[in-house]
C-alpha positions in Angstrom: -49.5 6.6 -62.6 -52.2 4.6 -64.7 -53.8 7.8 -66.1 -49.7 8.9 -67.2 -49.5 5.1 -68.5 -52.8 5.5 -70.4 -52.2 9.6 -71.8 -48.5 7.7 -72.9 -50.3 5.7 -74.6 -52.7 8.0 -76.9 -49.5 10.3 -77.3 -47.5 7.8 -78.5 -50.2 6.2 -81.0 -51.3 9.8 -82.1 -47.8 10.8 -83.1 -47.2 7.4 -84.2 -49.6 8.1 -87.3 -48.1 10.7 -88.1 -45.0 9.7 -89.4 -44.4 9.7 -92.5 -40.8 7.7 -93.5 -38.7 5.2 -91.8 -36.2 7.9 -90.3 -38.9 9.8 -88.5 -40.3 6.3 -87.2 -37.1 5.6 -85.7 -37.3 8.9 -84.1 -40.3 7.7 -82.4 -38.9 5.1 -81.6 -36.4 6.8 -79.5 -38.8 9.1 -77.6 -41.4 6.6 -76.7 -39.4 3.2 -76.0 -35.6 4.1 -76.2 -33.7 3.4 -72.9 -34.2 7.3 -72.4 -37.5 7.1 -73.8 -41.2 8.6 -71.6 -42.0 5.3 -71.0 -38.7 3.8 -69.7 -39.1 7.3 -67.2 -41.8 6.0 -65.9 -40.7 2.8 -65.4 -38.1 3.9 -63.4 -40.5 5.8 -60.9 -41.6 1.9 -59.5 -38.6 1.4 -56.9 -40.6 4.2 -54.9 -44.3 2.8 -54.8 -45.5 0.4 -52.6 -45.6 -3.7 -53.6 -49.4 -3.6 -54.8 -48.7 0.1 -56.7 -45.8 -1.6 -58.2 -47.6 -5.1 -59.5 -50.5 -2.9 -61.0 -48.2 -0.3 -62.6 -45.6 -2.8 -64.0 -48.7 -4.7 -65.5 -49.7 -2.1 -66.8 -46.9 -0.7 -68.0 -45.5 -3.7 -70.3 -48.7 -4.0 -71.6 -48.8 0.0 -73.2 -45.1 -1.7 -74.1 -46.6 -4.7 -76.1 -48.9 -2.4 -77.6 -46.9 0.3 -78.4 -44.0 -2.5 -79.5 -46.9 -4.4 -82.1 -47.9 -0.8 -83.6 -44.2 0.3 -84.4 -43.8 -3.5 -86.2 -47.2 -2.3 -88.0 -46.3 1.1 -88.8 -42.2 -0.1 -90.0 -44.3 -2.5 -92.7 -46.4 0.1 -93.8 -43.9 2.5 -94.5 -41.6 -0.4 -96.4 -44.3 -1.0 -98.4 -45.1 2.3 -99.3 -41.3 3.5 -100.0 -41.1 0.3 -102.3 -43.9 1.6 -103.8 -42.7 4.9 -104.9 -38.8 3.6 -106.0 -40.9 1.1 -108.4 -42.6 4.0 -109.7 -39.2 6.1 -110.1 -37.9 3.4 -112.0 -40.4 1.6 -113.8 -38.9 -0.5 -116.7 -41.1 -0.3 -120.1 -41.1 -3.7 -121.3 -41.8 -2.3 -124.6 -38.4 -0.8 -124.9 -35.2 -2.6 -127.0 -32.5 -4.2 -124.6 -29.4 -2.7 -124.7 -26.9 -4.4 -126.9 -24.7 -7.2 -125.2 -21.2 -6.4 -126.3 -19.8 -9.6 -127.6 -15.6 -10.6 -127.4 -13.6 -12.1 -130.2 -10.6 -13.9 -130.4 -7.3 -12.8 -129.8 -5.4 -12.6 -133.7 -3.0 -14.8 -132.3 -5.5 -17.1 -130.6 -7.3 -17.3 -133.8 -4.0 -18.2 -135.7 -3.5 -21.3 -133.4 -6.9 -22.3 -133.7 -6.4 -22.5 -137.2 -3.2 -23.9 -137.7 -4.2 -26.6 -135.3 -7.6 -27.7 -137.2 -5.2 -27.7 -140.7 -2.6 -30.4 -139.0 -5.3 -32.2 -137.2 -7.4 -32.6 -140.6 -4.3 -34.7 -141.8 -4.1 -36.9 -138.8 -1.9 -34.3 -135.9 -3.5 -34.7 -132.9 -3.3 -31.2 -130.8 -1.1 -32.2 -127.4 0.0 -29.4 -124.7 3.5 -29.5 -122.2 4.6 -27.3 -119.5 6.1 -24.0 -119.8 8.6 -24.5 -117.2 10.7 -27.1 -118.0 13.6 -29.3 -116.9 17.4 -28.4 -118.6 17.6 -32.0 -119.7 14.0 -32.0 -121.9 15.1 -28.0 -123.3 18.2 -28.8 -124.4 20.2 -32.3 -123.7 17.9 -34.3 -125.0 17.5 -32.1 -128.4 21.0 -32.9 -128.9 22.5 -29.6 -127.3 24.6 -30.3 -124.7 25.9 -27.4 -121.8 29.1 -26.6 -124.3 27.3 -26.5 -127.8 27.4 -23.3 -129.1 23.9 -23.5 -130.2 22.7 -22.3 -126.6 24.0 -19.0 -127.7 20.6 -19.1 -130.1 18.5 -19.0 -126.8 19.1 -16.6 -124.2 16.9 -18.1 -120.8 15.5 -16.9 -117.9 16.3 -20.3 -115.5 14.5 -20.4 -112.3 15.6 -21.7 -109.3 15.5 -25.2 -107.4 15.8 -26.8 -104.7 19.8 -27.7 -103.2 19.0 -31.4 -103.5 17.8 -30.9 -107.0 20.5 -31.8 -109.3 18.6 -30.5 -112.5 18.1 -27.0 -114.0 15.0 -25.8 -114.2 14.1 -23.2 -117.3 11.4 -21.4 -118.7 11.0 -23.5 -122.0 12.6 -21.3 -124.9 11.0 -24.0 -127.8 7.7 -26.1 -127.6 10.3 -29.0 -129.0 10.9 -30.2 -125.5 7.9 -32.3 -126.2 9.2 -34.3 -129.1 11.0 -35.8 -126.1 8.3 -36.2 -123.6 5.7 -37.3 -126.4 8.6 -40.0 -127.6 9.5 -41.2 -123.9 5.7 -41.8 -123.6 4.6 -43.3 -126.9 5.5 -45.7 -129.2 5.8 -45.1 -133.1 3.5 -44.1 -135.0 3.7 -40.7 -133.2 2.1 -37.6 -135.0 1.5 -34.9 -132.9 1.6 -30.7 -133.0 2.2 -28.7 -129.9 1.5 -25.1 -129.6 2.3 -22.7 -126.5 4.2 -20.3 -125.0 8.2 -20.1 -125.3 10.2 -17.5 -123.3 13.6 -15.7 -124.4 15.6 -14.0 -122.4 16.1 -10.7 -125.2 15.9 -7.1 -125.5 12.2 -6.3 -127.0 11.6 -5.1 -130.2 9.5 -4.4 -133.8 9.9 -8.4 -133.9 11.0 -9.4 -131.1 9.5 -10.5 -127.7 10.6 -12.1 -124.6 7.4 -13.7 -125.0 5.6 -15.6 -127.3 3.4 -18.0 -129.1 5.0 -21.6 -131.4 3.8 -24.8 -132.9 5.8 -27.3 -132.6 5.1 -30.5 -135.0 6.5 -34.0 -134.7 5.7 -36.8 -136.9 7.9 -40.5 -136.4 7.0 -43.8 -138.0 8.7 -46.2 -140.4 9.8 -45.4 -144.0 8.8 -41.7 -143.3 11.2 -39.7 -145.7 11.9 -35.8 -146.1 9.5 -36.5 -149.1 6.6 -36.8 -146.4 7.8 -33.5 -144.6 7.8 -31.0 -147.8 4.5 -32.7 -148.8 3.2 -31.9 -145.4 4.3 -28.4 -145.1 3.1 -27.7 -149.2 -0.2 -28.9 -147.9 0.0 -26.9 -144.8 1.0 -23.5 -146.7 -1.7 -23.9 -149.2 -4.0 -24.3 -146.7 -3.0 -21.2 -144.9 -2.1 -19.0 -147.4 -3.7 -19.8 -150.6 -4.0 -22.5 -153.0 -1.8 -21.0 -155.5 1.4 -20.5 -152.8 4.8 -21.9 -154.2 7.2 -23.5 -151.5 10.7 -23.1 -151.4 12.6 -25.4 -149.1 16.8 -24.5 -148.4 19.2 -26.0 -145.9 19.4 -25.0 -142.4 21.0 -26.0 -138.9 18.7 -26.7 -135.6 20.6 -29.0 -133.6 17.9 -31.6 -133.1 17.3 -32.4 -136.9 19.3 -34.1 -139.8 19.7 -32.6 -142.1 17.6 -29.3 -141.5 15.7 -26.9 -143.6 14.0 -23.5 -143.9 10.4 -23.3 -145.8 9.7 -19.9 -147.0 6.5 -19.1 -149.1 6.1 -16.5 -152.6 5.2 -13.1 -151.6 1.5 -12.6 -151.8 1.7 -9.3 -152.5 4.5 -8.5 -155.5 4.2 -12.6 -156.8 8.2 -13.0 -156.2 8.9 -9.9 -157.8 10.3 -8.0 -154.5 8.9 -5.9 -152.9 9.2 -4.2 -149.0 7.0 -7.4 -147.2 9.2 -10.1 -148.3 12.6 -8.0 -147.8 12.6 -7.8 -151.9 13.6 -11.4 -152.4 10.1 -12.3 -153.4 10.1 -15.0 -150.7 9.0 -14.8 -146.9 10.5 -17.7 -144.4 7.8 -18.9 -142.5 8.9 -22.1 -140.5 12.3 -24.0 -139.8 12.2 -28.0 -140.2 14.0 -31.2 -140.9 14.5 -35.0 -139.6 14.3 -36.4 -136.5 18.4 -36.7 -135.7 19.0 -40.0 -134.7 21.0 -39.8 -131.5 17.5 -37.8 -130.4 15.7 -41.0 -131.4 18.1 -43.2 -129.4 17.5 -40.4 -126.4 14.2 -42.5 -126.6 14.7 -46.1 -127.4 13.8 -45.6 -130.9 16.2 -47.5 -133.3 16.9 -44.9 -135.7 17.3 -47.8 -137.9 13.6 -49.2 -138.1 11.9 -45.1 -137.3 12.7 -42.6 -139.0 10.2 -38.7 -138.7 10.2 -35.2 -139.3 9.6 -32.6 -137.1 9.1 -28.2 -137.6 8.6 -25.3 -135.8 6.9 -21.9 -136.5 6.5 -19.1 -134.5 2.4 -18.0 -134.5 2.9 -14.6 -134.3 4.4 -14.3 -137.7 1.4 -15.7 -139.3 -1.0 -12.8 -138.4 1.9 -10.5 -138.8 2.3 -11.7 -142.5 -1.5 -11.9 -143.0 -2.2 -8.5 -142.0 0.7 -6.5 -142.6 1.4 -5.7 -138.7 4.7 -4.3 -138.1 5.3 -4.8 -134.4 5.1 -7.7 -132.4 4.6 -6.5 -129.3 1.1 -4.9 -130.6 -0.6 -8.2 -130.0 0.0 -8.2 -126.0 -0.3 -3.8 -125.5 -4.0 -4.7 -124.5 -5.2 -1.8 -127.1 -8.7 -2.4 -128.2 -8.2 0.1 -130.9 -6.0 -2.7 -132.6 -7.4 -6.1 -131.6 -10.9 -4.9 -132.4 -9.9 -4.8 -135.8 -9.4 -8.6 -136.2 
């Protein structure tokens, strides 16, 4: 049984050498020390030998195992080694060579129009606040002065989400950034000056210009002595600014529930110079933004005495900006996800 233990053994290391990868090493593996393996066989044999057969066999035996066990552990490095070798080789990296080109994002248009719009107010003393997009009934619309029966809801069509039974308020996706005239009013006191920008949500059939989503700025300005004077030099500022030193301004009457009085801005077509032409609808004008002053029961929503503070706040959807600068004709290209059209900006 020693001489099989000790021809095991010079098998074993013999074809141990010869192996040339990993998979034929576990191979070997197998047949030499596996649990079905020639020296496990032999192992086996001991229950039939005699106590001092057995002691010098099982010594011997775990010993050709140790061996054998150390040489596979040898043999498994070697081959790593040597297979890490080779893959280098296959794919060596010249150092020499260019890097590929990183390719670099941009801004989204309309990202780049808020960014924008944002620096112009805050270079005349805005300062840039945010406010949640779902919002509370009362800060949507009661507190801008639109109560559940004024017809004025009719101008937003709402998705409303809904609350818990011992919740007594509605709860809305906000359809205006000018719930945060309120909350920036409950929270401050005069002087406020402030522009918002965000999302808004309508509840509308989708169109050329029209989204159920989408981007505004929502400006608030409140102090004492602040006149509608103020708010058309603002906006003039604003609009050269944005579009050109050499833009005219026209300001005409309008109706938002939360101002008093209210107005439209509109700006001189760029392209026909208020001649008409297919941009501005051939009235030589383009509306831009809608505005006005801060209506005084919305001031006393807050404590303000509308006697002592008077402001002016406007609103301008940011997706009209681009749409105007670029000549885009359909609003809902700006959230398709096309890289043939955003890489253009």
């Amino acid at each position: 049984m020693l001489e099989e233990l000790q021809e095991l053994k010079a098998d074993a290391t013999s074809a141990l050498e010869k192996t040339t990868n990993l998979r034929e090493l576990d191979e070997w593996r197998v047949q030499y020390l596996g649990r079905k393996g020639h020296l496990t066989s032999i192992l086996r044999r001991l229950g039939s030998m005699s106590f001092e057969e057995r002691r010098a066999v099982g010594a011997a035996a775990n010993e050709v195992k140790f061996e054998l066990e150390e040489a596979l552990r040898a043999r498994e490095g070697s081959l790593k080694e040597r297979e890490l070798a080779e893959s280098l080789e296959r794919t060596s990296i010249d150092v020499t060579l260019p890097g590929y080109p990183v390719a670099l994002g941009r801004l989204h248009p309309v990202t780049r129009a808020i960014k924008e719009i944002c620096e112009i107010f805050a270079s005349m003393g805005f300062q840039v606040v945010e406010g949640p997009e779902v919002e509370w009934d009362y800060y949507n619309f009661e507190a801008l002065n639109i109560p559940q029966d004024h017809p004025a809801r009719d101008m937003w069509d709402t998705f409303w989400i809904d609350t818990p039974e011992d919740e007594h308020q509605l709860m809305l996706l906000r359809t205006h950034t000018s719930p945060m005239q309120i909350r920036l009013m409950e929270q401050t006191r005069p002087p406020v000056r402030a522009v918002v920008p965000g999302k808004v949500y309508r509840y509308e059939a989708t169109d050329a210009t029209h989204e159920s989503m989408f981007h505004q700025i929502e400006g608030l300005a409140v102090d004492q002595g602040i006149t509608l004077g103020d708010l058309k030099g603002t906006l003039f500022e604003f609009a050269r600014r944005l579009f050109g030193s050499d833009r005219k301004v026209r300001f005409r009457c309008d109706y938002f529930p939360f101002v008093e009085p209210g107005v439209e801005m509109a700006i001189d077509c760029w392209i026909c110079r208020g001649a008409g032409c297919r941009l501005c609808g051939h009235s030589g004008w383009i509306e831009i933004l809608g505005a006005g002053m801060v209506h005084p029961e919305v001031l006393r929503r807050v404590n303000y005495d509308p006697d002592i503070y008077t402001g002016f706040a406007f609103g301008l959807g940011v997706e009209r900006i681009p749409m105007l600068r670029y000549g885009i004709d359909d609003i809902r290209l700006f959230f398709g996800n096309d890289l043939r059209f955003l890489r253009q900006f």
